[in-house]
C-alpha positions in Angstrom: 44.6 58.2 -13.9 47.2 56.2 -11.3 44.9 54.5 -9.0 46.6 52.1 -6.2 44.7 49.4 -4.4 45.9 48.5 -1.2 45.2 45.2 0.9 46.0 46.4 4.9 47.4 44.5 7.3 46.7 44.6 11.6 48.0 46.5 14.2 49.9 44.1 16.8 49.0 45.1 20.5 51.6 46.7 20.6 51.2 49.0 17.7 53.2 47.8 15.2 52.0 46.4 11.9 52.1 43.2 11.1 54.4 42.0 8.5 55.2 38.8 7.2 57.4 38.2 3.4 54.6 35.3 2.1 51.3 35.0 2.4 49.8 31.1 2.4 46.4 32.2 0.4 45.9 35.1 -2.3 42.7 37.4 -2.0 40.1 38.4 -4.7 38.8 41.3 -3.7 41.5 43.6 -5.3 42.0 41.8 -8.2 38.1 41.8 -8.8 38.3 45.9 -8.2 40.7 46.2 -10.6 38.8 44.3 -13.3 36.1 46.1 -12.8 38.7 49.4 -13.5 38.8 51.2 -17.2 41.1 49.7 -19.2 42.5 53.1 -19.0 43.7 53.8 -16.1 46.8 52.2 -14.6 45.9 50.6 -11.5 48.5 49.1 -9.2 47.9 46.7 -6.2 50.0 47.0 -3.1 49.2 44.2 0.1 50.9 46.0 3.3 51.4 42.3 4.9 54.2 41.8 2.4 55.0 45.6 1.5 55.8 48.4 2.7 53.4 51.3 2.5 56.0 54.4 1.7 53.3 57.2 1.1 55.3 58.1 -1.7 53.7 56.1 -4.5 52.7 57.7 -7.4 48.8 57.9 -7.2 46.1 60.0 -8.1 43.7 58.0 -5.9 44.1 55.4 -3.0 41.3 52.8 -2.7 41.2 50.2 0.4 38.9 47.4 1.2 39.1 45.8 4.6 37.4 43.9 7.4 36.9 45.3 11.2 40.4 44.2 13.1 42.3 45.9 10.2 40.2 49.0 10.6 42.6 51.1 12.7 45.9 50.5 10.0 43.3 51.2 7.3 42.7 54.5 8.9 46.5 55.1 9.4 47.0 54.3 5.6 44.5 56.9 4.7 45.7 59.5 7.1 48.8 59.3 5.2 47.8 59.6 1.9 45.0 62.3 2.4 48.3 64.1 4.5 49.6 64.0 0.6 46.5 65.8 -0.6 45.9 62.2 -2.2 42.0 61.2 -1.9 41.2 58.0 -0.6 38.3 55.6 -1.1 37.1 53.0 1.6 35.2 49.9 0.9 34.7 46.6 2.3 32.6 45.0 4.7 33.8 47.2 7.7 33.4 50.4 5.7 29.1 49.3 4.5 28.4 48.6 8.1 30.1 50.9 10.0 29.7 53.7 7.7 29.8 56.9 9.8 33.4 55.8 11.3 34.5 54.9 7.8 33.4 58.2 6.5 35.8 60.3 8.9 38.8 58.9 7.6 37.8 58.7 3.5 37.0 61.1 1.0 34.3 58.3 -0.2 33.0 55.2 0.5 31.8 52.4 -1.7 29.1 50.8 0.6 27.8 47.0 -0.5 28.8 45.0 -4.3 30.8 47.5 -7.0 30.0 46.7 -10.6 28.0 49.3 -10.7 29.2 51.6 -7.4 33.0 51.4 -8.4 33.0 53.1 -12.3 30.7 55.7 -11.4 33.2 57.2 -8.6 35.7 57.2 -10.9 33.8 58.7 -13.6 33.0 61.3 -11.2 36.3 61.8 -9.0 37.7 62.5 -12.6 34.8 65.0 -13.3 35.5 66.6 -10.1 32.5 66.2 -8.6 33.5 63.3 -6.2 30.6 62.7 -3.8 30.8 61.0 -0.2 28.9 57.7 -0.7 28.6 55.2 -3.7 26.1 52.6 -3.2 24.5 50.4 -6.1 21.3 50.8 -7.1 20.3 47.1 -7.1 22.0 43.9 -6.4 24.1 42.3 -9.6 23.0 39.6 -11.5 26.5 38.5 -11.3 26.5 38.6 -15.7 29.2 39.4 -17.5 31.3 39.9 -15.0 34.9 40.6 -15.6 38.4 38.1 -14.4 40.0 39.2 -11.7 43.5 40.7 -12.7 45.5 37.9 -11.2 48.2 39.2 -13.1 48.6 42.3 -11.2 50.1 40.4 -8.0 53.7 38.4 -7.7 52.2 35.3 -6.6 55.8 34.3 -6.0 54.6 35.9 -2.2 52.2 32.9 -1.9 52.8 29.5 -0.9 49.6 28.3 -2.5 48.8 28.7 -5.6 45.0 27.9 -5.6 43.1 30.7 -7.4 40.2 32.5 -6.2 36.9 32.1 -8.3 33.0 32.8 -7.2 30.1 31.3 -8.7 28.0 32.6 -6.3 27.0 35.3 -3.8 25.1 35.8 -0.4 23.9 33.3 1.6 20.1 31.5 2.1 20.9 31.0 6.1 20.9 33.9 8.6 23.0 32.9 11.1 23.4 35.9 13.3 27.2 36.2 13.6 27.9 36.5 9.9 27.8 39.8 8.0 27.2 38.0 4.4 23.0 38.6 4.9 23.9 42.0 6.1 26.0 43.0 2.7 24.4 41.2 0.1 20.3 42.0 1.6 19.8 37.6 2.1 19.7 37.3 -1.8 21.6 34.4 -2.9 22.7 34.9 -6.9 24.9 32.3 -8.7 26.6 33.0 -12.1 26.2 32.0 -15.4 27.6 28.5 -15.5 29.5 29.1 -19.0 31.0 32.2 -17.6 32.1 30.4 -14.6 34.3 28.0 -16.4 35.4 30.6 -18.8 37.0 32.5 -15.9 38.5 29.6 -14.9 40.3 29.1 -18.0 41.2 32.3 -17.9 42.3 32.0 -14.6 44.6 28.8 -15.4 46.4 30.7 -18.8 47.1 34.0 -16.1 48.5 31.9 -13.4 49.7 28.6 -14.6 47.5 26.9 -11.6 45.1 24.2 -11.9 44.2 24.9 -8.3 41.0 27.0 -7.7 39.4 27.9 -4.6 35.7 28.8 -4.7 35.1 31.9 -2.2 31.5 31.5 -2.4 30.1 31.2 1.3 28.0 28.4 0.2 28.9 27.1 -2.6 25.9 24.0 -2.7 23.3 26.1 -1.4 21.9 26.2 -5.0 22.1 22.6 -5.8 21.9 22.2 -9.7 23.6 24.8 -10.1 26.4 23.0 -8.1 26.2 20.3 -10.1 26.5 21.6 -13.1 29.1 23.6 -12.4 31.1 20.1 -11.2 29.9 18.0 -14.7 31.9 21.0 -16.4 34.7 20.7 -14.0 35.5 17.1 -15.0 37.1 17.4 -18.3 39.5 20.7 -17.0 41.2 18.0 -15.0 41.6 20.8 -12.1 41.2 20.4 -8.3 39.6 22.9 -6.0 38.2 23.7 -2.7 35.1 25.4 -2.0 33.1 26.4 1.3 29.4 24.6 2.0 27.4 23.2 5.5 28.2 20.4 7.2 24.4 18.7 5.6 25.9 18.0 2.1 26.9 14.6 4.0 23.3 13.9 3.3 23.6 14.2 -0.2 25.3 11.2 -2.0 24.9 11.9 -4.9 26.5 15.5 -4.5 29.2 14.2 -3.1 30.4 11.6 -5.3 30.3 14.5 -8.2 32.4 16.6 -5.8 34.8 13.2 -5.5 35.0 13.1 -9.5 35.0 16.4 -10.2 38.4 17.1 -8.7 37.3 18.4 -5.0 40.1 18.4 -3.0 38.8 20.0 0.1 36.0 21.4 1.1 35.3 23.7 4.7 32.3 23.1 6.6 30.6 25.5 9.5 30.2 23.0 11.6 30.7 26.1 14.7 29.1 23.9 17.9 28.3 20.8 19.1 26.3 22.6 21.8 22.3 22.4 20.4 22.2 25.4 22.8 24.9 27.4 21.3 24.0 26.2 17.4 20.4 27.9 18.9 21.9 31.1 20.2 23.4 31.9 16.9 20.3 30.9 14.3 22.0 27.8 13.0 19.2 25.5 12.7 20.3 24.0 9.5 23.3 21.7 11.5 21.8 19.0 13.1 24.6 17.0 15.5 22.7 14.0 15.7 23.9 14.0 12.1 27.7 15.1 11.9 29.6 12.3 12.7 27.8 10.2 9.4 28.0 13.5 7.1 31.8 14.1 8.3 32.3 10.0 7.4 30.4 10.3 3.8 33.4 12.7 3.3 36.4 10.7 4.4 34.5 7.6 2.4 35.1 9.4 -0.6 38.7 10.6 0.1 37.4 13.9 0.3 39.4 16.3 2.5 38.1 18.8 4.4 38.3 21.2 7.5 35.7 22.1 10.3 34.7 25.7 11.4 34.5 25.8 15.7 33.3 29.2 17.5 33.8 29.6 21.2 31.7 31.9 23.4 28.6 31.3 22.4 25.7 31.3 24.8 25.3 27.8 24.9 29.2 26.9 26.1 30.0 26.2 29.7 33.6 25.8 30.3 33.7 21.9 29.6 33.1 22.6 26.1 36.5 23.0 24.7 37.9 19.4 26.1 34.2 18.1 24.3 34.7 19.4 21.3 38.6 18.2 20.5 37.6 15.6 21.8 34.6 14.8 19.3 37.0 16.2 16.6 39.5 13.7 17.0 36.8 11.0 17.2 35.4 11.8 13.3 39.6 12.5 12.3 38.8 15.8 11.4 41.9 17.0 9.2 42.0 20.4 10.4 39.9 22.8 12.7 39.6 26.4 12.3 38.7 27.6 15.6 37.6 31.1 16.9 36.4 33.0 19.6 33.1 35.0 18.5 33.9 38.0 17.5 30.4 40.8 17.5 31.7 42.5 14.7 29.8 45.9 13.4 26.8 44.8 11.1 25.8 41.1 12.9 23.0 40.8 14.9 24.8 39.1 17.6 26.3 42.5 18.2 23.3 44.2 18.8 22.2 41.2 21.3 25.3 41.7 23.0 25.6 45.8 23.3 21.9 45.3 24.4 22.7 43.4 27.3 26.2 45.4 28.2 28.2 42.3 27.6 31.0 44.1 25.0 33.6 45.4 27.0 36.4 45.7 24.2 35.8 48.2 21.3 39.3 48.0 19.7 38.8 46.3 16.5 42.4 44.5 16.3 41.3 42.8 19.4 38.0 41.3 17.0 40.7 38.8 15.2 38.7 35.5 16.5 41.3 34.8 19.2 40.4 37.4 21.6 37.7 37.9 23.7 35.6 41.2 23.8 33.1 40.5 25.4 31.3 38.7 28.7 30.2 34.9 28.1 27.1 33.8 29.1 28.6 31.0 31.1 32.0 31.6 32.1 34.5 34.8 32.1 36.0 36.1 29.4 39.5 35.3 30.6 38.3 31.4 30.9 37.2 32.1 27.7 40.6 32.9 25.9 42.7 30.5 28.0 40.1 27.2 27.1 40.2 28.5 23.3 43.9 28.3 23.4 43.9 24.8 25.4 41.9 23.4 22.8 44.3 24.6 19.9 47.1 23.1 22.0 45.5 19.9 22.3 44.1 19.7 18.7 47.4 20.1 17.3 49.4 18.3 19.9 51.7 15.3 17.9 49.7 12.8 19.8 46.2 14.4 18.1 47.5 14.6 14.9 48.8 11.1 14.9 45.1 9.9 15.9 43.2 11.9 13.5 46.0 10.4 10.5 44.2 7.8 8.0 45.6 6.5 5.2 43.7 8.6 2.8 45.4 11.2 0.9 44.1 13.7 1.7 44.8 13.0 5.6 48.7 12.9 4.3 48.1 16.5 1.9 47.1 18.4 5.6 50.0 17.1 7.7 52.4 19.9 7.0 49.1 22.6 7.8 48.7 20.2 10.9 53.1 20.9 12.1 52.3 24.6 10.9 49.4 24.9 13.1 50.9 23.5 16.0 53.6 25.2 15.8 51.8 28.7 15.7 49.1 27.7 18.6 52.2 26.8 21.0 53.6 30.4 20.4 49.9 31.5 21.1 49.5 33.1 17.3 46.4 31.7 15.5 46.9 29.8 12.8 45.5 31.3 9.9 47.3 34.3 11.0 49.6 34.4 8.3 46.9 33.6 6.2 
C-alpha cells in the first residue's frame, strides 16, 4: 500500500498558500508516523511549505497532521484528494480537540498519541472496514519506540540541521493556554534512557548531524531522568537544544551538566512579567522576583538561550510591551519569541474567553500568535496587535541587538537569527514564520 504523509502549510489573508523553498527547522511528527508504518508499505512524505501539492500523487491513502491556523489548507488538501476517491486520514492536535470539524473533511481521524491508534487503521483501511475514529486505548509507555525516518526528507530544504529527538512527553504544569495537558491527559512519561541515546546514534548515522533538538515540552521536569540523560550525552560529543522553565536557574547543579554536556541552547516560558497575567494563565511555577538571577546562572555558564513572551493576557495594560523589551534587554536576552495569545480549540483559556464573548475572530489562520482574535481585558484588540508589533520592532532594532551582545559565544551564534528577525518584524511577518 502507497501511503503519503503530508506536512500543510497556511492560508495567507488573502488566500493563497504560503510557500517558501527552505525551511529553518525540520518536524518530527511525520517522520515518527512513518516509523511507526509496516515495513511494507511505501510511505512518502510531502511538506506543502516547500512543495507543491499536485493531487496527482500516486497514493492509496493521504494522512495529514496539523495545528489550528493550518486547519483550513488541511481541509483544502483533503478536499482534493477525497475529489480523487483517495481516503484521507486527519490527525494532530487540531484534529483530537476539535474533532467534529475534523471529521467533516476526513474519512478518519486518529485522535491523541499513535503507536497503538496508527497500525490498527491501517490494518483495517486494508481490511476494508475503515472506521471513523482511532483513539488509543491507553497512554504509551514511550518503550521501544521506533527512529523517526529522517531519511525520508531532503534535508537539503533546511538550513539547520539539528535533529528532532523526545525523551519525554506531556507536561506536569497546567497552564491554561497550552493544549499539551489536553492531548496527553497531564501524564508526564519519559523514555528509556538507553533507547534515548540509541536513537540518537541512530539519528547521527541517518543524517550526518551532531545537532539534536529535544521537542520535549519540558525536558527537566523529571529531574534524574534529565540528568542522566546529559552524563550519557558527554562522551557523543554532540550539542543540542531542548525546551524547560525559566526555574532551572535555581538548579546549579543541573545546569553546569547541561554546560558540559554539550547544551547549546535552551528555550524558556518565561510568557509575562505581569504577576497578574502569569496568574490569569495558571503559571504559578515562574516567579519574577527570580528571573533576572535564573536568566544570569545561564549566561554564567555560556549557555544560550531564548525567552517565550505572550501578549493579551488579562493582566497587560498597554505599557506592557515598552516593560517588557525593556526588561529583556536588561538580562541580554539572545532572542525573544513573542506572541499574541492565541484561544486555540482544546485550552481552557478558550473556554474563559467564549464564556465571556470576548472571541470575535473564528478563522483559524488568523490564530498564528500575531493576530488578535479576541477582546483584551485592558486595552483593544487593535492596541493589542500594533504594541505586539512595536515591541518586535524595538527588540530587534540594531541599537537593541547591539546592547543585548556579550562576548559569549553563544551571544555571537544568534546574531544572524537577531538580522533575520529584524528584518522579518520590519516587513510585519513574524519571525518564526518561516520556521
Amino acid at each position: 500500500m502507497k501511503i503519503l504523509l503530508i506536512q500543510p502549510s497556511r492560508l495567507r489573508s488573502d488566500g493563497r498558500v504560503e510557500k517558501r523553498r527552505r525551511r529553518w527547522l525540520l518536524g518530527m511528527t511525520l517522520p515518527y508516523v512513518a516509523a511507526l508504518t509496516p515495513a511494507d508499505h511505501h510511505v512518502e512524505i510531502k511538506d506543502d511549505l516547500l512543495e507543491d501539492i499536485t493531487f496527482q500523487e500516486d497514493c492509496d491513502l493521504v494522512a495529514l497532521s496539523f495545528m489550528t491556523h493550518q486547519a483550513p489548507r488541511a481541509y483544502q488538501i483533503a478536499a482534493g484528494f477525497r475529489r480523487r476517491g483517495i481516503p484521507v486520514v486527519m490527525g494532530g492536535f487540531h484534529a483530537t480537540l476539535a474533532p467534529e470539524e475534523a471529521r467533516e473533511h476526513a474519512d478518519a481521524l486518529v485522535m491523541g498519541e499513535a503507536e497503538e491508534a496508527w497500525p490498527r487503521l491501517l490494518r483495517d483501511f486494508q481490511a476494508g472496514r475503515l472506521e471513523p475514529v482511532y483513539r488509543s486505548s491507553r497512554f504509551s509507555d514511550l518503550k521501544n519506540l521506533p527512529v523517526p525516518r529522517y531519511d525520508l526528507l531532503n534535508l537539503k530544504r533546511y538550513k539547520l540541521l539539528n535533529i528532532p529527538s523526545q525523551t519525554t512527553r506531556g507536561c506536569p504544569f497546567a497552564c491554561n493556554y497550552c493544549e499539551v495537558t489536553q492531548v496527553y491527559g497531564g501524564r508526564y512519561r519519559h523514555r528509556p534512557v538507553d533507547e534515548v541515546i540509541h536513537e540518537i546514534q541512530e539519528i547521527r548515522r541517518l543524517t550526518g548531524s551532531r545537532f539534536i533538538y529535544f521537542v520535549d515540552d519540558n525536558f527537566v521536569a523529571h529531574r534524574a531522568h534529565a540528568l542522566a540523560i546529559m552524563e550519557r550525552l558527554i562522551p557523543l560529543k554532540l550539542i543540542y537544544g531542548c525546551l524547560a522553565p525559566v526555574n532551572i536557574g535555581n538548579d546549579p547543579e543541573l545546569l553546569d551538566l547541561m554546560q558540559r554536556s554539550g547544551c547549546l541552547h535552551v528555550n524558556l516560558g518565561m510568557e509575562s512579567i505581569s504577576p497578574e497575567s502569569l496568574e490569569a494563565i495558571n503559571k504559578r511555577q515562574n516567579k519574577i522576583k527570580d528571573y533576572e538571577r535564573q536568566f544570569k546562572a545561564l549566561r554564567d555558564r555560556g549557555i544560550g538561550f531564548s525567552v517565550n513572551v505572550m501578549f493579551g493576557l488579562d493582566g497587560d495594560r498597554p505599557e506592557i510591551f515598552d516593560s517588557t523589551v525593556d526588561f529583556l534587554i536588561k538580562i541580554k536576552a539572545p532572542l525573544a519569541f513573542m506572541f499574541i495569545l492565541a484561544p486555540r480549540p482544546g485550552t481552557k483559556i478558550r473556554d474563559q474567553l467564549l464564556r465571556e464573548g470576548r472571541i470575535f475572530d473564528h478563522e483559524w489562520p488568523n490564530y498564528c500568535g500575531f493576530k488578535a482574535v479576541f477582546h483584551p481585558k485592558h486595552m483593544t484588540a487593535r492596541q493589542l496587535e500594533e504594541g505586539y508589533w512595536r515591541a518586535q520592532r524595538q527588540f530587534y532594532s540594531l541599537p537593541a541587538i547591539l546592547k543585548r551582545l556579550t562576548p559569549r559565544l553563544y551571544s555571537w551564534h544568534m546574531l544572524p537569527f537577531n538580522l533575520a528577525f529584524a528584518w522579518s518584524v520590519r516587513r510585519r511577518r513574524h519571525p518564526l514564520d518561516p520556521f
